[in-house]
C-alpha positions as CSV (number, residue, x, y, z in Angstrom):
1,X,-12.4,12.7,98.1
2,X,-13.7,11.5,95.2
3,X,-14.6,13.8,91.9
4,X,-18.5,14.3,91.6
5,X,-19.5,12.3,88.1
6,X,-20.7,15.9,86.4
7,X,-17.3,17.0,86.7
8,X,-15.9,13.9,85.4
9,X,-18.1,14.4,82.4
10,X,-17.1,17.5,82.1
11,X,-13.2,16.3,81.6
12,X,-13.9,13.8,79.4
13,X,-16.1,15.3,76.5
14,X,-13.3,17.2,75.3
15,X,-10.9,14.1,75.4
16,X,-13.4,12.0,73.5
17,X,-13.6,14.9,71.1
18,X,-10.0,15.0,70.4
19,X,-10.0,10.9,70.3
20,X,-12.2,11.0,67.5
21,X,-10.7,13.5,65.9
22,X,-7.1,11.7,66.2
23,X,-9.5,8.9,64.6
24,X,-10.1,10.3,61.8
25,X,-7.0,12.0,61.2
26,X,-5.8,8.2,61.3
27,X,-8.4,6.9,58.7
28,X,-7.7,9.7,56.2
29,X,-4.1,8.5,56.6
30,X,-5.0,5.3,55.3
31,X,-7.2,6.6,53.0
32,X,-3.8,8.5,51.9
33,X,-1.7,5.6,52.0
34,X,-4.3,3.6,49.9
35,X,-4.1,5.6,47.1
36,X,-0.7,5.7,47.4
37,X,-0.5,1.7,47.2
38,X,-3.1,1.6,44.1
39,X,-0.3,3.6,42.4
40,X,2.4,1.4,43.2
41,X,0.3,-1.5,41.8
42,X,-0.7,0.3,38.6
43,X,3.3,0.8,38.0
44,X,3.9,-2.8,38.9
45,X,1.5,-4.0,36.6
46,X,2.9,-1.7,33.9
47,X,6.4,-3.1,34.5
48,X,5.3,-6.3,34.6
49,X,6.6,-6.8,38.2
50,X,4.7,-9.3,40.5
51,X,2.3,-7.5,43.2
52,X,3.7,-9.2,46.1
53,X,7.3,-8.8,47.2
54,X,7.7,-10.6,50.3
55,X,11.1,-8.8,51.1
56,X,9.5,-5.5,51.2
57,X,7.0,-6.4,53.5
58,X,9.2,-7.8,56.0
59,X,11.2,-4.7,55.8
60,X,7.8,-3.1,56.0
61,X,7.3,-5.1,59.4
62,X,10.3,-4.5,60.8
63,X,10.1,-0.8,60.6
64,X,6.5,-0.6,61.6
65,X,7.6,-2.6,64.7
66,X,10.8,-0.2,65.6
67,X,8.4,2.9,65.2
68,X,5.8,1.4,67.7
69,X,8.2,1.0,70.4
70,X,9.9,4.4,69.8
71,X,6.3,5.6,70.0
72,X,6.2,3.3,74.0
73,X,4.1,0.9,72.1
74,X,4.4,-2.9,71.6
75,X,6.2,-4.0,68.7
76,X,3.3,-6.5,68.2
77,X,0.6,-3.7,67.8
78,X,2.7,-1.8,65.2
79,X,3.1,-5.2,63.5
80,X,-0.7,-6.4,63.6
81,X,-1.6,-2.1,62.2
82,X,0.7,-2.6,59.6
83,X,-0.4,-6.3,58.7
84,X,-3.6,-4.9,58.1
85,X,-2.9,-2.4,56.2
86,X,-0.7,-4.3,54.2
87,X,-3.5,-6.4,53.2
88,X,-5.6,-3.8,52.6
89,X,-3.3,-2.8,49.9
90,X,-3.2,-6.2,48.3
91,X,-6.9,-6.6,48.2
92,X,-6.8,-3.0,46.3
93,X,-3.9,-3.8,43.8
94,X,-5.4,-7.5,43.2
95,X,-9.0,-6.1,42.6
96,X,-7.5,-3.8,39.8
97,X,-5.0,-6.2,38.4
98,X,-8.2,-8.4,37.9
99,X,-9.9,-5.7,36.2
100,X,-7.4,-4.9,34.1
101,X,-6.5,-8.1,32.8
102,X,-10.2,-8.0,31.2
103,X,-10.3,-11.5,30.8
104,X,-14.0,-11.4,30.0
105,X,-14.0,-8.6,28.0
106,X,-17.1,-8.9,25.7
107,X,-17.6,-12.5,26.7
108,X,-20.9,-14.1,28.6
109,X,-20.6,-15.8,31.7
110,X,-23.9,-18.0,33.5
111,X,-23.4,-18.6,36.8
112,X,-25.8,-21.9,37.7
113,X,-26.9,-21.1,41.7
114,X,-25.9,-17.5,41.4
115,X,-27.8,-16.3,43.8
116,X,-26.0,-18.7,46.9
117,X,-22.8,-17.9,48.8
118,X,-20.1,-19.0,46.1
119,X,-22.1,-18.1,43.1
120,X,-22.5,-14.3,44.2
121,X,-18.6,-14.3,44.3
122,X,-18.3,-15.4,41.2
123,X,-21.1,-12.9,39.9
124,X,-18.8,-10.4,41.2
125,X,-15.8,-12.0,40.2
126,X,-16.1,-12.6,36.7
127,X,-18.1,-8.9,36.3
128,X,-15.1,-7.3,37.8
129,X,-12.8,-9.2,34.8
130,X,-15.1,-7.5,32.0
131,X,-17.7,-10.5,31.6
132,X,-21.2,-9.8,31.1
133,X,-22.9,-12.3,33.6
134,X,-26.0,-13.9,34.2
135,X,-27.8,-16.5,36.6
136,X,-29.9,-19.5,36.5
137,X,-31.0,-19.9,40.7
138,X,-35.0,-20.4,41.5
139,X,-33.6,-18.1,44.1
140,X,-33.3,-14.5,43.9
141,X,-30.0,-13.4,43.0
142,X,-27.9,-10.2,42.8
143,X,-29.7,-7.4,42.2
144,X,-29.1,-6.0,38.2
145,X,-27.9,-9.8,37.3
146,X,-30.6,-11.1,34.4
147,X,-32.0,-14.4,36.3
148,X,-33.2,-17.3,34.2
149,X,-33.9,-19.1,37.3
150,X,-33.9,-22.6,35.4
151,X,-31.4,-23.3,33.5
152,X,-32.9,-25.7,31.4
153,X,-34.1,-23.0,29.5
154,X,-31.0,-21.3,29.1
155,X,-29.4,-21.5,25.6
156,X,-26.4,-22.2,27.3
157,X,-24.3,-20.4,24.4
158,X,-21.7,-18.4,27.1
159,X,-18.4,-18.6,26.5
160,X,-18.2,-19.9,30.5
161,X,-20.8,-21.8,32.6
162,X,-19.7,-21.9,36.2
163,X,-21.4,-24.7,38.1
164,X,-22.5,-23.0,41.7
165,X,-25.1,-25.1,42.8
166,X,-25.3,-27.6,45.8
167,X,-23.0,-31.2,45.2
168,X,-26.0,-33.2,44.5
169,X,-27.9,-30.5,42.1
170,X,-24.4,-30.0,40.4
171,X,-24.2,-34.0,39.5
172,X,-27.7,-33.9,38.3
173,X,-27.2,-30.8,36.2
174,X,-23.4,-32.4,34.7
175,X,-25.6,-35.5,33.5
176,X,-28.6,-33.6,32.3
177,X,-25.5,-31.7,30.4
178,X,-23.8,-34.3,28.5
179,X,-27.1,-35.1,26.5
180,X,-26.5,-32.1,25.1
181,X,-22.8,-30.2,25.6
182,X,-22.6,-27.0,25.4
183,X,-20.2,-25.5,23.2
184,X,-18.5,-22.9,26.1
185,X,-16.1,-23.8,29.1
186,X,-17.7,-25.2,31.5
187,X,-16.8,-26.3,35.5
188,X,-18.2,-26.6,38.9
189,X,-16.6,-25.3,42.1
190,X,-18.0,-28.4,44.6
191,X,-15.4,-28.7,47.6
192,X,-15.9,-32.4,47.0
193,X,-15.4,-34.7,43.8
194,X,-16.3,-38.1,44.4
195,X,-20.1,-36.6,44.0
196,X,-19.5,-35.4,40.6
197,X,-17.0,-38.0,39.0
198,X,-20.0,-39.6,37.3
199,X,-21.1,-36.3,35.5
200,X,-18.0,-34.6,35.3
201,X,-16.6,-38.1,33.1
202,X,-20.1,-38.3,31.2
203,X,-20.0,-34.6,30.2
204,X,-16.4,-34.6,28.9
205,X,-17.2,-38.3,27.0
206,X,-19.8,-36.3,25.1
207,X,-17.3,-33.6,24.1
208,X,-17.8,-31.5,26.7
209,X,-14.7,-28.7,26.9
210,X,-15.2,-29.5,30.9
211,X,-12.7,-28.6,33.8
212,X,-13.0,-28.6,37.6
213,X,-12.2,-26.0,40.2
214,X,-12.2,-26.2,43.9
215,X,-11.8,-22.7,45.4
216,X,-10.4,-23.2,48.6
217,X,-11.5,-20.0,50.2
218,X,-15.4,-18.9,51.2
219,X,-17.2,-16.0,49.5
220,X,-17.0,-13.2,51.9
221,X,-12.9,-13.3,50.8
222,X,-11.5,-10.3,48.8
223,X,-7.7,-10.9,49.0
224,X,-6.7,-14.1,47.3
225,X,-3.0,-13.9,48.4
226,X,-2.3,-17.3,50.6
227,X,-5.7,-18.8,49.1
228,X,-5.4,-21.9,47.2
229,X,-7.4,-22.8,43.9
230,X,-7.4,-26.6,42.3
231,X,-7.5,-27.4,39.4
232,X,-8.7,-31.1,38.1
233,X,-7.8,-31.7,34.4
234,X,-10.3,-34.0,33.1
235,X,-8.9,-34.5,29.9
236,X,-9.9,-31.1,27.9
237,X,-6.6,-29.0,29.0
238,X,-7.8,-25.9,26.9
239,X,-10.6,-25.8,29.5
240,X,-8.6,-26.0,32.6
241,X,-6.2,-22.9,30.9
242,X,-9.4,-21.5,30.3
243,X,-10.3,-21.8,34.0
244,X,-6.8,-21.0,35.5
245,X,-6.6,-17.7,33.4
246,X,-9.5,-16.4,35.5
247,X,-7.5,-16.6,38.6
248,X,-3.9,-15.7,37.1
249,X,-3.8,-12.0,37.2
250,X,-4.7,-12.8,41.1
251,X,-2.1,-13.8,44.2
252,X,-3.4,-17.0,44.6
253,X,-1.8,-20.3,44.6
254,X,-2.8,-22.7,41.4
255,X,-2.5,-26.2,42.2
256,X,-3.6,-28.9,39.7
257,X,-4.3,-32.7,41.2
258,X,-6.1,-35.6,39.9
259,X,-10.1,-36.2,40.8
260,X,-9.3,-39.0,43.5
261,X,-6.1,-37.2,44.9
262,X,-8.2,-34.2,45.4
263,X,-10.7,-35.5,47.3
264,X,-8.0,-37.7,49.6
265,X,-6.5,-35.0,50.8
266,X,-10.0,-32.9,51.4
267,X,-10.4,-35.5,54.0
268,X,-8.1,-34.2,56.0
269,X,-7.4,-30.6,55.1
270,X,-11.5,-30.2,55.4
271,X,-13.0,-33.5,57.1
272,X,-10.7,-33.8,60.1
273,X,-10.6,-30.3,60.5
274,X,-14.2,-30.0,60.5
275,X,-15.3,-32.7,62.3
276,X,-12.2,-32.1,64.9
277,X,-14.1,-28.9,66.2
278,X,-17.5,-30.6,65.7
279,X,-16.0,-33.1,68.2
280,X,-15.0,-29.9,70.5
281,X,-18.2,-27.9,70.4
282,X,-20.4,-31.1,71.4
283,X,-18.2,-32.2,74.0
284,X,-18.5,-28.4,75.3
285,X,-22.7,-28.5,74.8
286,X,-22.8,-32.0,76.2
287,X,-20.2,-31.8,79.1
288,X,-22.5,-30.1,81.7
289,X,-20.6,-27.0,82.0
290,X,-22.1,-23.5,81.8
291,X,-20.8,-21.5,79.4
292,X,-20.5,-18.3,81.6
293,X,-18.5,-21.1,83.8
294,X,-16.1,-21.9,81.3
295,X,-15.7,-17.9,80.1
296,X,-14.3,-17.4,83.0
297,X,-11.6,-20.1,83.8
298,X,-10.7,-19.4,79.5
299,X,-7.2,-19.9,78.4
300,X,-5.2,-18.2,75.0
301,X,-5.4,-22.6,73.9
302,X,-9.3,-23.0,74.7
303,X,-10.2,-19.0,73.6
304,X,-8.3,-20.1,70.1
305,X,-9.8,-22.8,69.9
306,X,-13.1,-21.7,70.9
307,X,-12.8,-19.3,68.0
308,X,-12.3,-21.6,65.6
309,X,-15.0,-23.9,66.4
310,X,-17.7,-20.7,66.7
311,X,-16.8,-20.1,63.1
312,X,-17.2,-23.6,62.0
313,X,-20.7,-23.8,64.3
314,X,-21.8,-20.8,62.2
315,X,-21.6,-22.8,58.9
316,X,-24.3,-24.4,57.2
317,X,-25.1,-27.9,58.7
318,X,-25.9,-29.6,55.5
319,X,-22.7,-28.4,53.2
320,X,-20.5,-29.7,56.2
321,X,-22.5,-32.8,56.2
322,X,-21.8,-33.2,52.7
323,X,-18.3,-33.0,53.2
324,X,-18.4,-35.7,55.3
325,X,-20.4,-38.0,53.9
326,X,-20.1,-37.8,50.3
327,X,-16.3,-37.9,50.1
328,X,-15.5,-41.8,49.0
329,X,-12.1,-40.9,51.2
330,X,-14.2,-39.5,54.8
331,X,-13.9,-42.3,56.8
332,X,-9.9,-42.8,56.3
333,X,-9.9,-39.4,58.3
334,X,-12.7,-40.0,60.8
335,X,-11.0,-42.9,61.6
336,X,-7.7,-41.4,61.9
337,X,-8.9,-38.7,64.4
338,X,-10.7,-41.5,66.2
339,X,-8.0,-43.9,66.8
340,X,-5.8,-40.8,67.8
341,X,-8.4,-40.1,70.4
342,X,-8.1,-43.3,71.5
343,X,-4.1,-43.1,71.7
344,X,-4.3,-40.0,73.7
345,X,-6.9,-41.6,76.0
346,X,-4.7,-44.6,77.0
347,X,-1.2,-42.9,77.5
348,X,-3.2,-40.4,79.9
349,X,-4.9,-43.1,81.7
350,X,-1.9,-45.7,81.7
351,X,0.3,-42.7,83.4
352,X,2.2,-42.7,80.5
353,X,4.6,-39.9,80.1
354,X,6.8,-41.1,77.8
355,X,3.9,-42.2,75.4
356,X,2.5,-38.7,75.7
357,X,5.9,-36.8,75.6
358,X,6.3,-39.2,72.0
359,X,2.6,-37.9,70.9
360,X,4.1,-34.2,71.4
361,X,7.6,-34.7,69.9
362,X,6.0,-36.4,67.0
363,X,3.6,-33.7,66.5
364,X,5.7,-30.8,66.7
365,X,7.8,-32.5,64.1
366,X,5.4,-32.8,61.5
367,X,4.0,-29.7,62.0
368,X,7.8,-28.1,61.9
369,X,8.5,-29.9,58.6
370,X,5.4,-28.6,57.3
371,X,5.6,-24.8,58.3
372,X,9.3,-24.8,56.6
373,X,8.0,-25.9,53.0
């Protein structure tokens, strides 16, 4: 005999009660173990020790994985709660470290397209290191940031000018630039070179004190630990130290390349990627299939990769098509993807097995090589 649904109700209010009390008795541990963190970083900073110790946090790991399945859980739970909080942590510690380094400290910043994606986290950014920063965007930017909205009638007398704007307005404004240098720092953060070569070289002929930055990480990101940034040396080193001081006191990796390596390997690390789950969403949209169809004969390959390409969907059309087709190097990958296409067709077709087992072997090679550097 079944129990009526009033009684049922009954039984549960008081166990979702206690649920969310157990929830919040968990969130005021981690408000706890926050604090606890921000201390640890404020002595490591004080001692001059690096914020991230690697060897810690696998011991971290290890235990939080030996508690879970004392506690009947999976070890992989209390590793992915502990993961979390770990970088929770981080992003905490980094975000003082920054402040404290007060790298801007009394020192004007103009952030050209402040008020898009990238140049918000760069008004927030360079505030958070102590410099007092402005925008030129015909956009509405953050709120409390002055707006000049054009920067041509900016003095352009900061001690930094961070280039924000789209590839193409960037190349315009680097031209416009060299007619007249300003005396500051000054560098763009375009994903792509090849666009800019022309006004980066003209700006830094003129005397410019000019660097360039590729941040390889998108502007909702807090925690800089396993982010890259590049750094292109265009001949005016005090500007690229200039530049990589911003990002020191963080856990990011620095990497400095030259302008046509950079934008080689963006090819791949962002054009194959890119067009690699283009190539998977349209053959999904075009293929016929219902979506609700395929949801239901998902797999843990197609649902990861299904995540990835809903992310990459999400993105704004005209950056991604800039990536594509204003990199001088963008075909070398397109073509590369294409012919492997093409490789994986025939071995299929041709009942190929040892072809394809070669394809797999080969692949898991490189990829092995690569995880162990």
């Amino acid at each position: 005999m079944s129990t009526p649904p009033s009684d049922a109700q009954a039984r549960l209010e008081p166990l979702r009660t206690e649920l969310g009390q157990i929830d919040r008795d968990i969130l005021a541990l981690v408000a706890r173990r926050q604090a606890v963190a921000q201390k640890i970083g404020q002595v490591k900073r004080e001692a001059g020790i690096p914020t991230r110790d690697y060897r810690q946090e696998r011991e971290v790991v290890q235990r939080a994985r030996a508690a879970a399945e004392q506690h009947g859980l999976t070890g992989a739970l209390g590793e992915e709660l502990i993961l979390a909080l770990i970088r929770g942590s981080l992003t905490v510690q980094e975000r003082d470290t920054v402040a404290a380094s007060a790298e801007g400290s009394g020192r004007r910043a103009l952030v050209i397209g402040g008020a898009g994606h990238m140049g918000r986290w760069f008004v927030r950014y360079l505030g958070a290191q102590g410099f007092a920063v402005e925008i030129a965007d015909p956009g509405d930017g953050p709120a409390g940031v002055v707006n000049h909205r054009d920067w041509r009638r900016v003095a352009l007398d900061h001690e930094l000018i961070v280039l924000a704007a789209p590839m193409p307005a960037t190349a315009a404004i680097l031209e416009a630039m060299a007619a007249a240098p300003p005396p500051g720092v000054v560098f763009d953060v375009g994903s792509l070179k090849s666009p800019l070569r022309k006004g980066l070289r003209a700006l830094r002929a003129a005397g410019g004190r000019v660097t360039s930055v590729h941040p390889m990480f998108g502007p909702d990101t807090e925690l800089l630990s396993g982010r890259h940034v590049i750094f292109i040396d265009l001949g005016a080193p005090e500007a690229t130290a200039a530049a990589r001081a911003l990002f020191e006191p963080t856990m990011a990796t620095l990497v400095e390349m030259d302008l046509e390596s950079h934008d080689r390997l963006i090819a791949y690390v962002l054009g194959l990627s890119h067009a690699l789950n283009i190539a998977f969403f349209t053959a999904l949209a075009e293929s016929g299939e219902a979506a609700p169809r395929l949801a239901k004969m998902s797999s843990t390959t197609f649902d990861a990769q299904l995540g990835v390409a809903g992310r990459v969907a999400g993105e704004n059309p005209d950056m991604y098509f800039e990536i594509q087709h204003l990199n001088d190097y963008g075909t070398e990958s397109l073509s590369a993807l294409l012919y492997a296409v093409e490789r994986l067709r025939s071995v299929v077709r041709a009942g190929d097995l040892d072809g394809f087992r070669a394809l797999m072997t080969r692949g898991k090679g490189y990829l092995q090589e690569r995880a162990q550097r």
